[in-house]
Every structure is written in structure tokens, then in C-alpha cells.
MILUM-292568 format. One line per 3 residues: number of its first residue (from 1); their letters; for each residue x, z, y of C-alpha. Coordinates in steps of 0.2 Angstrom, whole numbers. Layout:
N
NUM	A	X/Z/Y | ...
***
This chain:
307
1	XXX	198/24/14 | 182/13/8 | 165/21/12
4	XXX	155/24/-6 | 139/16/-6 | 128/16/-18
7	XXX	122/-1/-25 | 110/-8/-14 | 97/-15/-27
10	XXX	95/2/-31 | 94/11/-14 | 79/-1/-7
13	XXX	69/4/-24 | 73/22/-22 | 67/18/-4
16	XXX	51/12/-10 | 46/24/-22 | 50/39/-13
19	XXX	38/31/2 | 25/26/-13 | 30/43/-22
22	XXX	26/32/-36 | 34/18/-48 | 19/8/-52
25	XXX	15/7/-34 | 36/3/-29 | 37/-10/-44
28	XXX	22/-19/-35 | 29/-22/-19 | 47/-28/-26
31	XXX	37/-37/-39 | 46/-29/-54 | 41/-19/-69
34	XXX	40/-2/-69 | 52/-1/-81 | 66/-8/-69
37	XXX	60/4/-55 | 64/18/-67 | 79/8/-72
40	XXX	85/8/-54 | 81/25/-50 | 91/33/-65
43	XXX	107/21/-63 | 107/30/-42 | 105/46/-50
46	XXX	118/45/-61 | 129/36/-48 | 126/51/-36
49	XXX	125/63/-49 | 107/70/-41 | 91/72/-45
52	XXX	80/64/-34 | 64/65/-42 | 56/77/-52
55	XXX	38/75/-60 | 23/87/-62 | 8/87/-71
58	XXX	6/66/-71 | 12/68/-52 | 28/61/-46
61	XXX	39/73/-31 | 55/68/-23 | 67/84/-24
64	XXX	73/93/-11 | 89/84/-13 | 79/70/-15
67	XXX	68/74/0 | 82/73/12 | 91/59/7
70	XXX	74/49/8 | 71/55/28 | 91/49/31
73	XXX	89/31/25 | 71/23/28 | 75/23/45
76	XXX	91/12/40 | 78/0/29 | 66/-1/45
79	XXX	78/-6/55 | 85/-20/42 | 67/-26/40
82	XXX	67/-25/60 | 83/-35/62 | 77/-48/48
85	XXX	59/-52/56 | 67/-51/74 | 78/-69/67
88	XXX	64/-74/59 | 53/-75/73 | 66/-86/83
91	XXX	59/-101/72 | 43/-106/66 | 44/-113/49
94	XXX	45/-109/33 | 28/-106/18 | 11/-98/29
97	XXX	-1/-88/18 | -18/-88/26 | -31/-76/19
100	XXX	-48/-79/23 | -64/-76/14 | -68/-93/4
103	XXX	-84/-98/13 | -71/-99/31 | -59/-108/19
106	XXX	-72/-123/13 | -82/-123/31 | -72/-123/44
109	XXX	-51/-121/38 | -49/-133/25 | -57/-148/35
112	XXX	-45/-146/52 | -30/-139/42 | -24/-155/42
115	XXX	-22/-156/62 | -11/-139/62 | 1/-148/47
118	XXX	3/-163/63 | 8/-153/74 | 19/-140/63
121	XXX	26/-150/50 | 38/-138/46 | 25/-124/41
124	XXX	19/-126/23 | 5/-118/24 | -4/-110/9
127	XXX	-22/-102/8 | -27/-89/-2 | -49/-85/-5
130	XXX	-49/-68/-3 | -67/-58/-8 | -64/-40/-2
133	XXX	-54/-29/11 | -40/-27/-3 | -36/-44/-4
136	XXX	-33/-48/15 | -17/-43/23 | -8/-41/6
139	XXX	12/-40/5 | 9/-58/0 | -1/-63/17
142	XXX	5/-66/31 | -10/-68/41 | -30/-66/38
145	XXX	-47/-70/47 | -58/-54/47 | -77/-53/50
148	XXX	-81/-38/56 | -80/-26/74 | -63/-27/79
151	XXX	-56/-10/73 | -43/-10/62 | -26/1/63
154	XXX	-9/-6/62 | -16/-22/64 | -15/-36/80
157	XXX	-35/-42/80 | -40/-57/91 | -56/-62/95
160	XXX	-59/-81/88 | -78/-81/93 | -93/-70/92
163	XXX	-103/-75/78 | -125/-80/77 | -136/-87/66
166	XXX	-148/-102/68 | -162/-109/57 | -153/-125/49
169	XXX	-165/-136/35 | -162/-153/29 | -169/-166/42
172	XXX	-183/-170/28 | -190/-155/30 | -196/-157/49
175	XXX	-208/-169/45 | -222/-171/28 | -236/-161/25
178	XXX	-228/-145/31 | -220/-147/48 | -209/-134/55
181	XXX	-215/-133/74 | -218/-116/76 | -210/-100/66
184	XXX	-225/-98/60 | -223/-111/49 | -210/-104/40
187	XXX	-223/-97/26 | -225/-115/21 | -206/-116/16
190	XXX	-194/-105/5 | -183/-96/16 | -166/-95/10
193	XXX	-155/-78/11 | -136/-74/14 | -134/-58/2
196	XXX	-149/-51/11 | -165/-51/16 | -162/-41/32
199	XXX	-157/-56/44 | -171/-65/41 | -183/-49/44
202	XXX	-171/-48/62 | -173/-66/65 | -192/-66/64
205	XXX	-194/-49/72 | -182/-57/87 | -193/-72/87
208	XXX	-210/-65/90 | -214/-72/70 | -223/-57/63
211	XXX	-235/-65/50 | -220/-74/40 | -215/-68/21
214	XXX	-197/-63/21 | -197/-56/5 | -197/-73/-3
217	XXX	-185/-87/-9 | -167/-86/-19 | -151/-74/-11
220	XXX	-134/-83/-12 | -117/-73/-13 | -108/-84/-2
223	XXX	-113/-91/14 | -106/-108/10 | -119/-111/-5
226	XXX	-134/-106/8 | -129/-121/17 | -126/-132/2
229	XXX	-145/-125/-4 | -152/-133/15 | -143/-148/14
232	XXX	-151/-151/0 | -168/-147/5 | -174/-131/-4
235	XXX	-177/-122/10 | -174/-116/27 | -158/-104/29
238	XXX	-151/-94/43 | -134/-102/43 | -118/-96/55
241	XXX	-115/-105/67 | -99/-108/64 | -102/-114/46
244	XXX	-116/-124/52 | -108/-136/67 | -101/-149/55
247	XXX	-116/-151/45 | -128/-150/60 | -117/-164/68
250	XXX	-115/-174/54 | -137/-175/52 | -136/-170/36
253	XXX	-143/-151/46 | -155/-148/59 | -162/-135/69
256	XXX	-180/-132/69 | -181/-119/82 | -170/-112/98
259	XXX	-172/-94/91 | -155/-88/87 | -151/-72/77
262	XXX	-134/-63/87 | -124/-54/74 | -115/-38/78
265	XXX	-99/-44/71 | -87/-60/76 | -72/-68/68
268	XXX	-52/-62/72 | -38/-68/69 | -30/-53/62
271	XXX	-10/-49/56 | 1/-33/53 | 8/-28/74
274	XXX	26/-30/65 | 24/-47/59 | 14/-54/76
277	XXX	27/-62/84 | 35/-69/72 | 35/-88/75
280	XXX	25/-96/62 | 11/-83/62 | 11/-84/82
283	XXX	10/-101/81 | -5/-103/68 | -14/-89/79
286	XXX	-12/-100/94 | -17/-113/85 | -33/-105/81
289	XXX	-39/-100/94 | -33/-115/106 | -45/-124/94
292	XXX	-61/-110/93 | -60/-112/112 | -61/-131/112
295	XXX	-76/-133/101 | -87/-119/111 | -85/-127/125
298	XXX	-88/-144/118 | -102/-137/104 | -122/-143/109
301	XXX	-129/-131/95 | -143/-120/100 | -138/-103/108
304	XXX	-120/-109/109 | -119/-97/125 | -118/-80/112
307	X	-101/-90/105
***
């Protein structure tokens, strides 16, 4: 006798929504309308001839029918998602979606991306700029760099590098009527400011610098366009480290005092624990931090020993 089995296009969606308890939220992660959801859910109904969800007061319930036949098959759907990543990960290829902020993406990312596409071909990698906590480890992101202390649930976190911040200026400012020799001299200069204030009242405290304005000069949004605004010489910024090495190296960025300013955060590599191993993630995280490693070890700026 054939077993009956429901179509399977409509158990997954009846999956998903009875875990969301909600059809917007279930026609988000299968990328369909909420129309289809509904669609879906009302042809198993009527194939099963049960109601599986009942709604009240704007809030959506699964019945106790409902309820039970939800606790008997997600199990069946993990361990399909299991079996699917665990053939996945036996090869590294196939489309990468990095999520990074976009100052990570223009600074450091874009400009070695090209040595991970040499040694992975078969990886099409694709980045996406992501500005808040929501946009990071999406369904549509298989991996993300973080800023931050490490702490996150569900979710594999390695260390690339702790993170400081330097005094970089445009090499033209070192020299004129207004020399930078001491921090002192700072008052002479518009300081620049990475969406606050506070690390230049930290860097100045740090540095013994009690008579310099830090309540003066323009805030930037991102940190890539404080380093754009030193390069070309309207001021002096306090500029990551990380984001600052290129330009430093290339002269177009110096750095007129040792001082360094030691943040309580650092960069990870971060990615969902059931999507670590597979083998295009795995490899672009052991890319990365093969090559954080290199550069600290090889990197001349000042206070490089906090990286």
C-alpha cells in the first residue's frame, strides 16, 4: 500500500509558518508572497481535511491538531537541512555572500578580494554593505565580519585582530606654520571625528594632552570618509588601524604621534555554528584570518603590538 504524503511544497511552508507562527515572516524566508503562504497552508488543510491554524485578535496560533503535527515533522526538515549542508560541505564552491559594514568592504575587503578569487576560483564571491545588526547574518548571508566583544549566540565568532586607533593627517600637515610635534599642537588643526567625539577626548586623556579642544571639527558616519577627509588634508583623524595600514604605507598618511588609542572591541569572522563547516565558508574564514595574521606580523604601524 503507498504511504500518503502530503505535497511536499506545502509541508516546508506549513513548517515555516507554524515555527514563525506567522505568514509574512514564513513568506520571507521562502521568498514568496503571503498570498502563496496562505495558498499553501489551505491546499494541506484541505488535503488533510484539519485545521491547523486558527487566528485571534490579529494573532496567528497553530491548533492543537496543528500543534502536534508541527512537533512531529520540524525534526524531519532539520534533519533534511542537516543531511543537505552535511553534502554541501564536502566541496567548496558555488556563490559566497560576505556581509561586512561598507567601510571594511572599501578599506580592507575589496582591495585583497582578488587574492581569495586566485586561490578559489570556483567560489563566486559576492559582497553585500550591510549598515545595522539586521542586515548581517540574513538568510541571504553566508558569512559576516562583526565589530564588537565577541558575544553573540548561535553564532561561530573568530577573532581577526583586536582593533586601535592612531592619529593619521596628510603628510603636508607635518610641516608649515603649524607643525604637529607634540599633542599639544593639535589645537592648531581641525580634529576630525568618527561618529563621535568620545575617542578623541580618550585619545588625548590617554596621551597626557589636557589643553586640546575636542569639541571642534566635522563628525563622519563612516569611517572610510574620515580617512578620505585626512588624505586630503582637512585635519587630523583618529583612524583604525586596520583601515589606515594601506594609506599609511602608501604615503599618502602619516602618523604624527606613537600615542595609540586601544578600543574595547575587535573584528570576527562570524557565521551561523550550522553553516561553519561548510566548505566554502570554512575556506574564506581561513582565508581570512591566514591573512590578518600575515600582515600583523609584517605591519610597522605604531602600536602594532595591541593587533
Amino acid at each position: 500500500m503507498p504511504r500518503r504524503l502530503p505535497p511536499l511544497n506545502s509541508l516546508k511552508t506549513f513548517e515555516v509558518a507554524a515555527r514563525h507562527l506567522s505568514f509574512t515572516k514564513a513568506a520571507k524566508e521562502l521568498f514568496v508572497t503571503q498570498a502563496a503562504v496562505s495558498h499553501q497552508i489551505k491546499s494541506l488543510e484541505e488535503n488533510l481535511s484539519i485545521k491547523l491554524f486558527r487566528r485571534k485578535n490579529r494573532n496567528l496560533f497553530l491548533t492543537d491538531e496543528g500543534q502536534s503535527y508541527y512537533l512531529d515533522i520540524k525534526d524531519t526538515f532539520t534533519a533534511l537541512s542537516d543531511a543537505t549542508e552535511k553534502l554541501l560541505s564536502k566541496t567548496a564552491s558555488g556563490a559566497l555572500t560576505v556581509a561586512t559594514q561598507p567601510s571594511f568592504a572599501i578599506q580592507w575587503l575589496v582591495p585583497r578580494l582578488a587574492q581569495f578569487s586566485e586561490l578559489h576560483p570556483e567560489i563566486d564571491v559576492r559582497i553585500k554593505a550591510a549598515t545595522t545588526d539586521d542586515d548581517f547574518l540574513t538568510d541571504d548571508t553566508d558569512i559576516a565580519i562583526y565589530y564588537g566583544r565577541g558575544y553573540w549566540p548561535s553564532i561561530r565568532a573568530d577573532k581577526l585582530r583586536d582593533e586601535y586607533m592612531l592619529p593619521v593627517c596628510a603628510p603636508s600637515l607635518l610641516s608649515g606654520d603649524n607643525p604637529l610635534n607634540k599633542p599639544e599642537d593639535l589645537n592648531n588643526h581641525t580634529l576630525l571625528h568618527d561618529l563621535s567625539r568620545k575617542d578623541w577626548k580618550r585619545w588625548c586623556r590617554n596621551a597626557g594632552a589636557v589643553n586640546v579642544n575636542v569639541n571642534q571639527g566635522p563628525i563622519f558616519s563612516m569611517s572610510s570618509l574620515v580617512i578620505q577627509a585626512a588624505i586630503y588634508g582637512q585635519g587630523v583623524a583618529l583612524g583604525y588601524s586596520v583601515f589606515s595600514r594601506p594609506d599609511i604605507e602608501a604615503g599618502r598618511l602619516v602618523c604624527p604621534f606613537e600615542e595609540v588609542l586601544v578600543s574595547r572591541d575587535a573584528y570576527y569572522i562570524v557565521s551561523e555554528e550550522s553553516q561553519s563547516e561548510l566548505g566554502k565558508v570554512k575556506a574564506f574564514r581561513e582565508w581570512m584570518l591566514n591573512l590578518f595574521e600575515q600582515e600583523q606580523k609584517s605591519s610597522r604601524l605604531p602600536g602594532a603590538q595591541h593587533g
